[in-house]
C-alpha positions, 0 to 999 in steps of 0.5 A: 233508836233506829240509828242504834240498831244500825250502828249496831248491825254495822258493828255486826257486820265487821266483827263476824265478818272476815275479821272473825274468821281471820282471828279464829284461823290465826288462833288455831293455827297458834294453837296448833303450833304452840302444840307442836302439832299434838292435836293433829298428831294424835288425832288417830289414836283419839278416834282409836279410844272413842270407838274401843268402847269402855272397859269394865273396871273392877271399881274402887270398892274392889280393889285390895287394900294397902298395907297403911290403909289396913293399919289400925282398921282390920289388923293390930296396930304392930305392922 
């Protein structure tokens, strides 16, 4: 059991060592280019929406209804 543990903790060792941080950089800057650079790019306009806040929307049950969806509902079937 004890030879397990060690084994294991070897294997730990490596695989969240540099080799994590080698793959997880290599991946990100894959990313980035494979992006062309879009994350970066619009990283201003994402803080400019986070910090704007919500705006109030009329909802779904406010907004008018379209023609087809008054068909045969509220109006003679003849439009």
């Amino acid at each position: 059991m004890e030879t397990l543990t060690s084994l294991l903790g070897a294997i730990n060792g490596v695989v969240w060592g540099p080799v994590m941080l080698i793959l997880l950089l290599g991946v990100g800057i894959y990313l980035q280019l494979g992006l062309k650079l879009m994350p970066i790019r619009k990283l201003g306009m994402g803080f400019k929406l986070m910090w704007q806040g919500e705006k109030p929307s009329l909802g779904w049950a406010k907004r008018p209804l379209l023609k087809r969806e008054m068909k045969g509902k509220y109006l003679p079937s003849t439009l």
